[in-house]
N, C-alpha and C positions, 0 to 999 in steps of 0.2 A: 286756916283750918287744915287739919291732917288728914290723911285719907282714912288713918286709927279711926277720928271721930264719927259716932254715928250718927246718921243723918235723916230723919223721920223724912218721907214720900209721900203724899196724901196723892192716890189713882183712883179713877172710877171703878166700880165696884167690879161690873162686869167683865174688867180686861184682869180682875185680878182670881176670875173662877178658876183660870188651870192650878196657879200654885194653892189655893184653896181646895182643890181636889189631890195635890201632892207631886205634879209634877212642878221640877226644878227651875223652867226656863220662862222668860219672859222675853215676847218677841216686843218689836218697834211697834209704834201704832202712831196715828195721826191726833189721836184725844188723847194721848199718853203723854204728859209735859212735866218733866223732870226739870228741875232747877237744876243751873247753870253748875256742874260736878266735875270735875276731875275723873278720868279714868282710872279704874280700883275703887272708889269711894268705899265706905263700907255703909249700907243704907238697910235702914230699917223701912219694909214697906206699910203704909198704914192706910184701911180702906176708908174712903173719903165720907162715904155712906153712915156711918156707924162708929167709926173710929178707932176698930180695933186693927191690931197689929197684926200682918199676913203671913210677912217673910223677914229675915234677914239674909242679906247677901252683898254681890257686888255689882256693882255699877258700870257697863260697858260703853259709852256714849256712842260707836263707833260702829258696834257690830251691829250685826240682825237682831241677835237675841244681845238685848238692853241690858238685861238684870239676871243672877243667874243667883239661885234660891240655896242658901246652906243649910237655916234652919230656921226653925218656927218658933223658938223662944230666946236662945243664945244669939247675941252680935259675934259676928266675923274679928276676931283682934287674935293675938300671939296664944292664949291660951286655948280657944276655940281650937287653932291647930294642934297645940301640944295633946289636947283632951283626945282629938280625934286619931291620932298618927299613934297615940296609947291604944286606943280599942282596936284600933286595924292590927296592931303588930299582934296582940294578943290572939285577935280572931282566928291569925295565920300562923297560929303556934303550932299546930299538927300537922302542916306539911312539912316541916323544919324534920320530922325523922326519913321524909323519901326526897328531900331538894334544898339546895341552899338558893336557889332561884326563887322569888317568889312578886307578886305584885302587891306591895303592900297598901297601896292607898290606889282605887277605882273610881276617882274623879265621882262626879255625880252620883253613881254608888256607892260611896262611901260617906256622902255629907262636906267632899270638898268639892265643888266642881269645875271642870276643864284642867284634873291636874292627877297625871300618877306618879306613881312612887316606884320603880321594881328595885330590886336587890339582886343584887349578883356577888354571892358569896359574901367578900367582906364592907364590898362598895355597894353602892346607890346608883340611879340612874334618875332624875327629877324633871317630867316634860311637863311644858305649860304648854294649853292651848287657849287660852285666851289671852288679849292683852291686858284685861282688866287684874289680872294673879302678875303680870313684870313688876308691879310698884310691890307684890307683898314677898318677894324671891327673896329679899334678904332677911323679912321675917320670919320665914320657912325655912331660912338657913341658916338661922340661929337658932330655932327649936330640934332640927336635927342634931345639929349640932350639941347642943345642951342634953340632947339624949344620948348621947355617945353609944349608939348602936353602929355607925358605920366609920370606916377608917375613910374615906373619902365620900363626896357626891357628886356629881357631875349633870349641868343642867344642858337641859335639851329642850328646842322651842318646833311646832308644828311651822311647816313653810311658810305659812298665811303669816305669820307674825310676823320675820324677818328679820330673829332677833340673836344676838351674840349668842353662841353655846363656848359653855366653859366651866373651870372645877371651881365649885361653889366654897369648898373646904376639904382641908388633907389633899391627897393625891388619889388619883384615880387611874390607873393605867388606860393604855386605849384597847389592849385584849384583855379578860378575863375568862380564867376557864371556870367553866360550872359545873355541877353535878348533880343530877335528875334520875331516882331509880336505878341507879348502876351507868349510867351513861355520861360519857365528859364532851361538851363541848366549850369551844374557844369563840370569845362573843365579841364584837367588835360592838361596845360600849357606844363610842360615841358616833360613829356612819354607820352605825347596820342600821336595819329597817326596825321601824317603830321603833322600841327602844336598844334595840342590837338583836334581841331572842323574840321570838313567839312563847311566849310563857304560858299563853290562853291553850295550845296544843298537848300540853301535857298528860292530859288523859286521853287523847287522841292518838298521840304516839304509843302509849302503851293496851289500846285496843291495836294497832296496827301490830304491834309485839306479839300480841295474842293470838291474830288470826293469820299473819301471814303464811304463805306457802308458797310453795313450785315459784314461777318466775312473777316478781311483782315491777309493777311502775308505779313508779313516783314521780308523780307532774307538778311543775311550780316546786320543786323539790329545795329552794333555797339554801341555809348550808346543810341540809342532810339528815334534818331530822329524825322523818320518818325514814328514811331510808338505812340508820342504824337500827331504829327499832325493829327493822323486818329480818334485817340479820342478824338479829341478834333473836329473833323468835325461830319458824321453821323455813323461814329463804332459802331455795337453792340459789338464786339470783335474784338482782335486785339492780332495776336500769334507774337514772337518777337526772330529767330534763328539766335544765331551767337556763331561761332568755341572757343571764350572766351569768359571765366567764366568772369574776371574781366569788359569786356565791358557787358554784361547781367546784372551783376550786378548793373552798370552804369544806364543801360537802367532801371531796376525797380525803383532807386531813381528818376528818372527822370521824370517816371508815375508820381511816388507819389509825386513830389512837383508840379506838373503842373493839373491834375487831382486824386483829391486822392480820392475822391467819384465814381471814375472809376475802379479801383482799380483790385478790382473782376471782370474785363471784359477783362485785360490782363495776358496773359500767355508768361511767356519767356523759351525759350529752348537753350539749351548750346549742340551744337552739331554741324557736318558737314550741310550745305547745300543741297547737294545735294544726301546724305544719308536719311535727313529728306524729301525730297519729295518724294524721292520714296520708301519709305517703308512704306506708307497709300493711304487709298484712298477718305479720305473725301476731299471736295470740299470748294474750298474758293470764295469770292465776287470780291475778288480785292488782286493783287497777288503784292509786289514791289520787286525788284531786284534790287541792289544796288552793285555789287559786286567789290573786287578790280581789277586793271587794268590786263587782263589778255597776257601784250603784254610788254616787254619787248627793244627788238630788232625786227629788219626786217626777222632773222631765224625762232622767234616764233611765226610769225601771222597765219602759217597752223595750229597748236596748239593750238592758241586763237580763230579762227573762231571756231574749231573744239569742245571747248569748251564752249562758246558764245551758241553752237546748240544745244549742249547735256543739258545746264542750260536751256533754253527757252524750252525745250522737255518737261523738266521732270517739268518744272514750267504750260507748258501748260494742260499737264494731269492733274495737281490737279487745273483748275480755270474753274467753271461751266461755262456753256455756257450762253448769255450776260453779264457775269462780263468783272474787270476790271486788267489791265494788264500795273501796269509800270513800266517800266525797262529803265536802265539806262547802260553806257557805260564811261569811265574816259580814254579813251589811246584815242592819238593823229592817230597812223595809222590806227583805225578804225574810215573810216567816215561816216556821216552820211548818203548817198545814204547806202552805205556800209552796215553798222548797221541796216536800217529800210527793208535792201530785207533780210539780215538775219535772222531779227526777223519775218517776213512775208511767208518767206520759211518755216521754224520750224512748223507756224503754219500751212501751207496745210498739212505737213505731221501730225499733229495731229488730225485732224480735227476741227478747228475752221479756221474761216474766221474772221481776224482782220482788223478794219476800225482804222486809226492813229483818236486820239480826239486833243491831244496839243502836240508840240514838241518846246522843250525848249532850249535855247544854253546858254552859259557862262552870268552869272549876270554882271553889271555895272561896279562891285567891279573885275569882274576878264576878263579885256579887250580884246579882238584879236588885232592883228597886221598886216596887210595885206603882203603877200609875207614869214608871220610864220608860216606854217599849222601844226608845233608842238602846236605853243600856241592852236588851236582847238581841244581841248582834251574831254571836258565834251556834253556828250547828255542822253536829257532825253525825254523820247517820254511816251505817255499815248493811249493806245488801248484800243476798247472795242471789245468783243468777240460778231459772232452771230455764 
């Protein structure tokens, strides 16, 4: 038997209410007895009660989450992807006039799940996270392929997998420069983070464009994002702290091919975050935070708040009174009621009184899914201080 073939699952009824109510995932269970599968299967779920069909998807034997939901009438095979990786490209046909960057396919969001897609100019970037999507990599890279949208793809696997990364098809360079809005950066494809760019940022960097002023910091500043977006709005200065040399590095080329007559009004610093803010005490315009996701599991969220309070502390001490203050959040269990009393608390104890100015949620390009409050992962909010 192929992993192509589909494979009817007869479960009890009540382990099968979440995907009945439309979320994607199905965790392990002890009444849960899946015939002896292969990992990828492609399985048709069927409620044992009544005997209608729930889900189809694939089959994880290995992970937490068992079964992971594509769709409620269509099986998982080659064309399921060609049908889906059509509707994604077309959804993302309007930001194709301000970026050739884009994320085409949003995993679970999208009706594929634990798999995206970004695009970088004329390449791909294709990361799996689960093991259950290694056995279908090559039939994903033959529907790409047969699309002949990209001159190469190159695959990427989350750590947990432990799996070869390499070009699927065509060539793929290992930098590629991209273009976002007027701005060029150089993206290390295959070892930058996540899949080389923050693409989810997009809108984020061009509110930071719009409000920046007088002297800003950028924390967690990796290659420099936002830190062009500020000079290239009304920056007189713009300092640029993050924990590697190599992403600092990143960020000064990045100055200088986007503003190189700016030049001498950026300063980058390779050091801890939250070292650098408090060990001075000069005063900045406009403060960003950016940091990585500090939440892990449901055990680490006393942790991450805990943290979340002690950044926005020490970030508030150093942002004069009416500057600007924008901070961001990337984990799904902080949400945003969540995130904005947090940020808001911090600040009575500091003294500053912050008024929210724009608060922003996931771009075009990286969809939610209603009944997924994992997909609801990124926020970006902008205060001003009186």
């Amino acid at each position: 038997m192929s992993i192509l073939d589909v494979v009817d699952v007869r479960l009890p009824s009540p382990r099968l209410a979440p995907l009945r109510r439309g979320h994607p995932w199905l965790y392990g269970h002890s009444d849960l007895h899946f015939p002896q599968l292969p990992t990828g299967q492609s399985v048709n779920l069927v409620d044992e009660r009544d005997n209608t069909a729930v889900a189809y998807g694939l089959y994880d034997p290995g992970a937490a989450i068992v079964f992971r939901a594509y769709d409620r009438k269509a099986p998982v095979n080659a064309d399921y992807f060609q049908r889906r990786l059509v509707q994604c490209l077309d959804k993302r046909r309007p930001l194709r006039k301000v970026t050739d960057t884009i994320r085409i396919l949003h995993g679970e969001n999208d009706g594929i799940p634990a798999v995206v897609l970004d695009q970088y100019g004329d390449y791909a970037v294709l990361k799996i996270y689960s093991t259950a999507l290694l056995p279908w990599v090559d039939t994903i890279s033959d529907v790409l392929r047969e699309m002949d949208v990209f001159k190469g793809v190159y695959l990427r696997c989350s750590r947990a997998l432990k799996s070869s990364e390499h070009v699927l098809f065509g060539e793929v360079p290992e930098q590629v420069v991209i273009t976002e809005k007027g701005m060029r950066f150089n993206v290390d494809v295959r070892h930058g983070q996540k899949t080389g760019f923050f693409i989810d940022q997009r809108d984020g960097r061009q509110l930071a464009r719009l409000h920046a002023n007088g002297t800003v910091l950028n924390c967690f500043s990796y290659t420099g994002g936002f830190s062009v977006a500020s000079l290239l709005g009304d920056a007189d200065k713009v300092i640029s702290v993050d924990s590697s040399a190599a992403a600092v590095a990143a960020c000064d080329e990045h100055v200088q091919m986007n503003v190189p007559s700016f030049v001498d009004r950026h300063e980058s610093v390779v050091g801890d975050v939250w070292d650098y803010l408090r060990s001075g005490n000069s005063r900045f315009d406009m403060i960003i935070l950016d940091p990585p996701t500090f939440t892990g599991d449901k055990t680490s969220m006393e942790w991450a708040q805990k943290a979340y309070r002690d950044l926005h502390e020490a970030a508030l001490r150093r942002l004069r009174k009416g500057g600007l203050l924008l901070t961001c959040s990337c984990s799904s269990r902080i949400t945003d009621a969540m995130f904005s009393s947090l940020v808001q608390e911090t600040a009575v104890g500091s003294g500053h009184v912050l008024c929210q100015l724009e608060s922003l949620a996931q771009p075009l390009d990286h969809p939610t899914r209603n009944k997924f409050p994992e997909g609801r992962y990124l926020k970006v909010m902008l205060y001003g201080s009186r």
